[in-house]
C-alpha beads as a LAMMPS data file, in Angstrom:
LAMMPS data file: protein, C-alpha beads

59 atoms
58 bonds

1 atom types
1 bond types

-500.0 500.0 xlo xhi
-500.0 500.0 ylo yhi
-500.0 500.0 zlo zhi

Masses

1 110.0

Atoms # bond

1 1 1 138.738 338.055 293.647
2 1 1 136.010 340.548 292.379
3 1 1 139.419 342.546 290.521
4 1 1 140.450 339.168 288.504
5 1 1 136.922 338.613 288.019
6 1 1 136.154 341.970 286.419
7 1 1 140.162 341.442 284.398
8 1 1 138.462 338.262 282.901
9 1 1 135.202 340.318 282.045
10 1 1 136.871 343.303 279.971
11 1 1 139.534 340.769 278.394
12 1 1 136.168 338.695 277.136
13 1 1 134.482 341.740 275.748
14 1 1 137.387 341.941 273.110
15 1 1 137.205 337.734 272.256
16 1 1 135.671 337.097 268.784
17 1 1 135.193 332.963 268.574
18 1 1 135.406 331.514 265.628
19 1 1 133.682 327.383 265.475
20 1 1 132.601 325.500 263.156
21 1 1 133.515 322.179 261.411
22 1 1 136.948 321.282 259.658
23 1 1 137.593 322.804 256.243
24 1 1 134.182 325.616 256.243
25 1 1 136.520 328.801 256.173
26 1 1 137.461 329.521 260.305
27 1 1 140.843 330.377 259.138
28 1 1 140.244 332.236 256.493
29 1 1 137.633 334.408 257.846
30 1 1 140.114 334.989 260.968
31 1 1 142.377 336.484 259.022
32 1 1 140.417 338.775 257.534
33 1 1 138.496 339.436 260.594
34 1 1 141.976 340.427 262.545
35 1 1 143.538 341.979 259.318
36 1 1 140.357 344.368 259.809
37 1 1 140.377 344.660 263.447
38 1 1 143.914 345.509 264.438
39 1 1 143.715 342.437 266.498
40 1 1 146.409 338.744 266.983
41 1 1 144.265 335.093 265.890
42 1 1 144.911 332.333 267.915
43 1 1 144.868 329.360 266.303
44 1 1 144.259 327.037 268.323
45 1 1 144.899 323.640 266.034
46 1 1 148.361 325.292 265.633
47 1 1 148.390 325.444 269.896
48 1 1 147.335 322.022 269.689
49 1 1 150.043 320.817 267.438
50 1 1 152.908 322.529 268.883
51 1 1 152.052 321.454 272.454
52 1 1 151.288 317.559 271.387
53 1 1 153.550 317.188 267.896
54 1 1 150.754 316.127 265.755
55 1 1 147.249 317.690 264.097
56 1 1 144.174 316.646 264.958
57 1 1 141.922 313.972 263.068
58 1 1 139.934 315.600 260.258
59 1 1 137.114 312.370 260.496

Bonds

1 1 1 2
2 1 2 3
3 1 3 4
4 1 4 5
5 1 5 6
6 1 6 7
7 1 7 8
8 1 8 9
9 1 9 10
10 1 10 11
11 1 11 12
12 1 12 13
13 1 13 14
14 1 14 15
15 1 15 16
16 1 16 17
17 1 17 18
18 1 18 19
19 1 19 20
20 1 20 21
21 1 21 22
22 1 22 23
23 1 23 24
24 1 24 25
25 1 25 26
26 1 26 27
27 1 27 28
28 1 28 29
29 1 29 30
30 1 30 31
31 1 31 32
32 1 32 33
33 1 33 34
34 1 34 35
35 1 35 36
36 1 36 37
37 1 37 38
38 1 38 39
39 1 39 40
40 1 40 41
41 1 41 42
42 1 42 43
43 1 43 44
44 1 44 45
45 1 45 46
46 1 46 47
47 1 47 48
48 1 48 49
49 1 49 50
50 1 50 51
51 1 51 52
52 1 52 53
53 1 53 54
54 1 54 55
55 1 55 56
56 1 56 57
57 1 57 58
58 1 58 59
């Protein structure tokens, strides 16, 4: 337990969150955030839509 628990820890150190409301930027900035970092975005209204076959509400 204490090994997955200190996994979990050193995956989180490297987890930059991006939230905010629809349509202020979170994309955009994630892409250049990642494009500067080296690192993968996950996007998770894409997750969303792939798993359930439909976007979410915007109001």
């Amino acid at each position: 337990m204490a090994a997955e628990i200190e996994q979990r820890k050193s995956w989180a150190d490297d987890v930059l969150l991006l939230i905010g409301a629809s349509g202020v930027g979170k994309s955009t900035v994630a892409a250049l955030q990642a494009s500067l970092l080296g690192c993968c975005i996950i996007d998770l209204d894409q997750r969303f839509t792939e798993q359930f076959g439909h976007g979410q509400d915007a109001s």
